[in-house]
C-alpha positions in Angstrom: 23.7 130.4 -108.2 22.1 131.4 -111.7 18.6 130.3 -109.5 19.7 134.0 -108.0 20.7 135.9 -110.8 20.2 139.9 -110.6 18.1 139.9 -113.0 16.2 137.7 -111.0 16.2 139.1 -107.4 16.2 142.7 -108.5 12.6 142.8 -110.0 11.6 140.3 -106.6 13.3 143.2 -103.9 11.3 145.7 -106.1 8.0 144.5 -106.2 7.9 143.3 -102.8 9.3 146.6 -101.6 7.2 148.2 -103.3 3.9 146.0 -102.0 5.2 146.6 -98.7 5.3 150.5 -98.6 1.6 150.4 -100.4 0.1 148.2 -97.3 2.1 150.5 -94.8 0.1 154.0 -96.6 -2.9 151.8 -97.0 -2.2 151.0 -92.7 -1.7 154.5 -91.9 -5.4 155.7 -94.1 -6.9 153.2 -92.1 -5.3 154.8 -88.5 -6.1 158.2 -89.5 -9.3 158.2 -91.7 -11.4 155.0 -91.7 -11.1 153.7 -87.8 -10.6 156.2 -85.8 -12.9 157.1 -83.0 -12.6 160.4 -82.1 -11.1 163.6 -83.7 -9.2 164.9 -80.8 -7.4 161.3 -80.0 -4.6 160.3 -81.6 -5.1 157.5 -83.8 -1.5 156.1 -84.0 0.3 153.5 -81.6 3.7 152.3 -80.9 2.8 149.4 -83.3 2.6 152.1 -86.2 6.0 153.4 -84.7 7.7 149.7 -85.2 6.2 148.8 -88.5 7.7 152.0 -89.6 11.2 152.0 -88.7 10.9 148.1 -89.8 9.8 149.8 -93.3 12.9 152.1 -93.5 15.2 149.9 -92.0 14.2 147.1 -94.8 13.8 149.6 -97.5 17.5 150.3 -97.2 18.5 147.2 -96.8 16.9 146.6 -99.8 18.5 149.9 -101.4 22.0 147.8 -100.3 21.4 144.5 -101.8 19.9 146.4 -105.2 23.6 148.1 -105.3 25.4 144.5 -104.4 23.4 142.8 -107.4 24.4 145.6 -109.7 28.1 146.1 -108.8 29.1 143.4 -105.7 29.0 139.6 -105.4 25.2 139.6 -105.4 25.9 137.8 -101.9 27.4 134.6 -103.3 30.7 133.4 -101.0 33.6 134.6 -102.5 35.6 132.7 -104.7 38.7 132.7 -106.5 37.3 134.6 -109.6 36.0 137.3 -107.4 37.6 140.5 -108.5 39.6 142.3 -105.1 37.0 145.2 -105.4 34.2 143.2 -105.3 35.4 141.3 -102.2 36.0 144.0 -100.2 32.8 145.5 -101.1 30.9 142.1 -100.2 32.1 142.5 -97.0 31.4 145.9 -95.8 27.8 144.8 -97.3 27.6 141.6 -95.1 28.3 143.9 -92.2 26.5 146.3 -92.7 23.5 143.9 -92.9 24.3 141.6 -90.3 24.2 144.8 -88.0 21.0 146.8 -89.2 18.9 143.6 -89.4 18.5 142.8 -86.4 16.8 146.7 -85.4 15.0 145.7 -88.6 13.6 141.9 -87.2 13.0 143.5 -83.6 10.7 146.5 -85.0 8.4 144.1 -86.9 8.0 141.6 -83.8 7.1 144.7 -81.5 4.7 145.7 -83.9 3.2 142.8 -84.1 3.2 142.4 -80.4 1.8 146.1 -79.5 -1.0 145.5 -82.1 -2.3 142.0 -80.2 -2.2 144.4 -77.3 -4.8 146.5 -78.6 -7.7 143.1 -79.5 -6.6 141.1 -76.7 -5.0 143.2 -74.1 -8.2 142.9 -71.5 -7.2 139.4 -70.3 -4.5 139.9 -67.8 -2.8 136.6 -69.1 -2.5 137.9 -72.4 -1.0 141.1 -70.8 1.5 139.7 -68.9 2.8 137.3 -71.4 3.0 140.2 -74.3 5.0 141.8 -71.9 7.2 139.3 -71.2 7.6 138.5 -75.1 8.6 142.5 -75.5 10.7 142.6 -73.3 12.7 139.6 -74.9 12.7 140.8 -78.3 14.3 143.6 -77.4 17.3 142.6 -75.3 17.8 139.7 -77.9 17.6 142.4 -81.0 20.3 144.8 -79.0 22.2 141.8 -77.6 23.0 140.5 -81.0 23.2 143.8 -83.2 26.4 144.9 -80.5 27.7 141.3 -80.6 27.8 141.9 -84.4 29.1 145.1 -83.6 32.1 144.1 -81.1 32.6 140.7 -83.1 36.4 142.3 -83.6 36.2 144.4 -80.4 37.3 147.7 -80.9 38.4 147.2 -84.8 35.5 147.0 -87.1 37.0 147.3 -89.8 38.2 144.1 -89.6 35.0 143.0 -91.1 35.8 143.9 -94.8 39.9 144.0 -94.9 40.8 142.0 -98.2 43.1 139.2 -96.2 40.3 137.9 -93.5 42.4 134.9 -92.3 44.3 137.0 -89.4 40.6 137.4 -87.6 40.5 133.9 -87.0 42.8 135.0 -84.0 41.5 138.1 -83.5 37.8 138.2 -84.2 34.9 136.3 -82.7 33.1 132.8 -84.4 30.9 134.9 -86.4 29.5 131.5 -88.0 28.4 130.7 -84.6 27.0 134.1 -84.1 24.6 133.8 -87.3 23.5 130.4 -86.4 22.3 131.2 -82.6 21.0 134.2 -84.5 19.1 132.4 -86.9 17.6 129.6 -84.8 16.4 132.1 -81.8 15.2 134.4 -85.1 12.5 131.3 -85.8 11.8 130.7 -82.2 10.7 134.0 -81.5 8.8 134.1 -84.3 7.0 131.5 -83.7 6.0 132.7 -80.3 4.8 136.3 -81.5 2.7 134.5 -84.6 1.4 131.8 -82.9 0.2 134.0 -79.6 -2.7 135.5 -80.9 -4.2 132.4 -82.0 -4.8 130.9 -78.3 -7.1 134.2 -78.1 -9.0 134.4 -81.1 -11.5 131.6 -80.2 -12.3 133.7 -76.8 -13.6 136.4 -79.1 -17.1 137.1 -79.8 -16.4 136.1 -83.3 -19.0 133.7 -86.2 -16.9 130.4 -86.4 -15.7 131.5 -90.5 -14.5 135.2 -89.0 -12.5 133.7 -86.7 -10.9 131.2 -89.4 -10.3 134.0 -91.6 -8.7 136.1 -88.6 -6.3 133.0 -87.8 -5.0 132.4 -91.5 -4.3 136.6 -91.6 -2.1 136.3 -88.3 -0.6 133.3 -89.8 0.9 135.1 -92.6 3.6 135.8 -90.7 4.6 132.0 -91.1 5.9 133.0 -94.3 8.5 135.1 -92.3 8.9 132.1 -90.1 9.6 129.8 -93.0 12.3 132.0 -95.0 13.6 132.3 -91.6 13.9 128.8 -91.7 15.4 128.1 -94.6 18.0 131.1 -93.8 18.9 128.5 -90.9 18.9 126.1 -92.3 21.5 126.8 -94.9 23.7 128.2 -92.3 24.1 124.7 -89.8 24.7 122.8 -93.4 27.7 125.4 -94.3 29.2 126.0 -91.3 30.8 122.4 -90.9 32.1 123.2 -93.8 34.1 126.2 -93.1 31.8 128.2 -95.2 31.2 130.8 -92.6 34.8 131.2 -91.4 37.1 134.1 -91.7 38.9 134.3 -95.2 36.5 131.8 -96.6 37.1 130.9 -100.1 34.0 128.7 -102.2 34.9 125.3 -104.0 33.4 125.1 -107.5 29.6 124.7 -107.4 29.9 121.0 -108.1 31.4 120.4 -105.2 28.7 122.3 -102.7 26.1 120.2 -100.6 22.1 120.9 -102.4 21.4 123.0 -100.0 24.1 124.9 -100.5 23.5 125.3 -104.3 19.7 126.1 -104.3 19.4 128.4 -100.9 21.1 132.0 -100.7 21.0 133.1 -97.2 21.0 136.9 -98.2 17.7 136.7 -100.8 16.3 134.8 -97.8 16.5 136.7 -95.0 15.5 139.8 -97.2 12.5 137.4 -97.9 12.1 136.9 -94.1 12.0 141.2 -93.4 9.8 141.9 -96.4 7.4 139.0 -95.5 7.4 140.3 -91.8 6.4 144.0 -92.9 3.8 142.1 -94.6 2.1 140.3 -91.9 2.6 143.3 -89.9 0.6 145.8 -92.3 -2.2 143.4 -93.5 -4.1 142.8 -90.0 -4.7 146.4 -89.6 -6.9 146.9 -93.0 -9.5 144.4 -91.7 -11.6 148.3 -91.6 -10.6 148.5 -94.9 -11.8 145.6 -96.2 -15.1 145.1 -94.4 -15.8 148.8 -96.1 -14.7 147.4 -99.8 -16.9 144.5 -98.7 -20.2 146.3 -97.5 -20.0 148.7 -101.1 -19.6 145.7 -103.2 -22.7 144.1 -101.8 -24.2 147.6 -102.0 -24.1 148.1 -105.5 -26.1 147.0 -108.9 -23.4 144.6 -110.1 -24.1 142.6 -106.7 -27.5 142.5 -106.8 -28.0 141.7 -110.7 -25.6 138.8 -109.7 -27.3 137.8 -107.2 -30.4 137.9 -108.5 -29.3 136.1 -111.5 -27.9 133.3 -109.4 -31.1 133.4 -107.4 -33.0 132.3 -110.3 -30.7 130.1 -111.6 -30.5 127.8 -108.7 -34.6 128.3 -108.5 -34.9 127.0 -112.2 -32.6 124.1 -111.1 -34.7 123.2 -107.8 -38.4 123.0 -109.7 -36.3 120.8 -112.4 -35.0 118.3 -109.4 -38.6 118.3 -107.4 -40.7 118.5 -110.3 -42.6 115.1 -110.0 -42.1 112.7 -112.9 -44.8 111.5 -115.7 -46.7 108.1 -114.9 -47.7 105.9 -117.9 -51.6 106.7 -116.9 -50.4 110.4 -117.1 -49.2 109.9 -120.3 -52.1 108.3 -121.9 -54.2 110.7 -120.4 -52.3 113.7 -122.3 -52.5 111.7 -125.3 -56.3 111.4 -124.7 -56.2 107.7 -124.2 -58.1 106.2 -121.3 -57.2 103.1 -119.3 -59.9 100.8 -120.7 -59.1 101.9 -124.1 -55.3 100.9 -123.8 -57.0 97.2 -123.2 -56.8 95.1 -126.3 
């Protein structure tokens, strides 16, 4: 998979690490300094909570797949020129993953979820259907981080033993377990990104706000769509085998496309980083109406402004400035009608 090369991935966990721990300070500023109300309240919610164990949770799982680039498999299947070391270390890596993701994709959701509470959480309906959709998050993010856990029952260490072909008997279908994992992943994101946007057109809102405040919730389709493709990649592979116990990859030339050009690992990293995203970037709408109001404020706006004031002035008197007759013409030339007449 050179279209996943460390060199590659590294600099892309990085930066969008990195862009996600800026809009989580830049979230916190705005609690504590720019919209908060009184002095004596505390600004913070449970949504800050979430979005901040989602932030540590996927900053170490970013930490993990930094070190798996580096000296592991890079989270390629292994094959028969993996080296024993790098094997075993793939797996405790996969399982490590598989079971601190899911606190990881149930943080972000409830973030999401207790911040809608605070815009639309007058209208009982919203209320009770919020609710509802917190309450399944979280049974579905601890039902499937223990059935990750208990996948070999009381033996996890099961998980990254060199010979995996004995936990075909004694382990669970863990290719099963990441597709129903994957597929409700999507479908629950579609629910928490899509609720907000039966609500926005009840606010009291200029028809272009509430445009712009739809395409910022909908951010968090970019989640939905590396969740997606994550899926995706696993119902293609596991007819195949690929996600069985002791599961050894074919040459690349003989792999399915979507096989070749989707890693399931870079993608559900893509999936948490683009969820903290969409989590963090609602909450500076305070932010960015201040940036917005001191822009407009200052000399560069008005000189620009002003300068396009006059420029589309110049153009209107051009466009309605009445054209010459032939009688005009002869009378700037000093030549009267009768003395055109041969």
């Amino acid at each position: 998979m050179t279209l996943y090369a460390p060199s590659t991935i590294i600099p892309i966990y990085g930066v969008f690490t990195a862009v996600g721990i800026l809009l989580t300070i830049l979230r916190f500023f705005v609690r504590a300094f720019v919209s908060r109300t009184s002095p004596s309240r505390n600004p913070f919610g449970w949504d800050d909570l979430f979005v901040l164990i989602g932030l540590l949770i996927v900053s170490t799982c970013a930490g993990i797949q930094f070190y798996n680039s580096i000296h592991g498999n890079a989270g390629k299947a292994t094959s028969t020129a993996t080296k024993d070391h790098e094997a075993i270390l793939e797996y405790q890596i996969d399982f490590a993953m598989l079971v601190i993701e899911k606190p990881a994709f149930g943080a972000i959701k409830l973030s999401l979820l207790f911040f809608y509470a605070r815009i639309f959480g007058h209208w009982p309906s919203f209320r009770r259907i919020n609710r509802w959709l917190m309450a399944i998050i979280v049974l579905w993010a601890l039902s499937f981080m223990l059935a990750d856990i208990l996948l070999c029952g009381t033996h996890p260490e099961y998980h990254w033993i060199l010979d995996q072909v004995p936990n075909k008997a004694r382990c669970g279908d863990k290719g099963l377990l990441l597709i129903l994992f994957g597929l409700t992943s999507v479908i629950t994101d579609a629910f928490v990104v899509g609720l907000p946007l039966f609500y926005i057109r009840r606010l009291r809102l200029r028809r272009s706000k509430r445009v712009a405040a739809c395409g910022v919730f909908l951010l968090g389709g970019l989640s939905t769509l590396a969740g997606l493709l994550r899926t995706i990649f696993l119902c293609v592979a596991y007819p195949r085998g690929r996600l069985t116990w002791g599961y050894i990859s074919p040459p690349e030339a003989k792999l399915p496309l979507a096989l070749k050009i989707i890693n399931p690992t870079f993608w559900v990293m893509m999936e948490m980083l683009f969820g903290v995203w969409a989590a963090n970037l609602p909450t500076l709408a305070p932010l960015v109406r201040i940036i917005s109001n001191r822009y407009r404020a200052s000399k560069a706006y008005r000189k620009f402004s002003r300068s396009d004031s006059t420029a589309d002035k110049a153009k209107f008197e051009i466009y309605t400035k009445p054209s010459k007759t032939a009688d005009d013409s002869r009378k700037d030339s000093g030549v009267t009608s009768d003395e055109s007449l041969p």
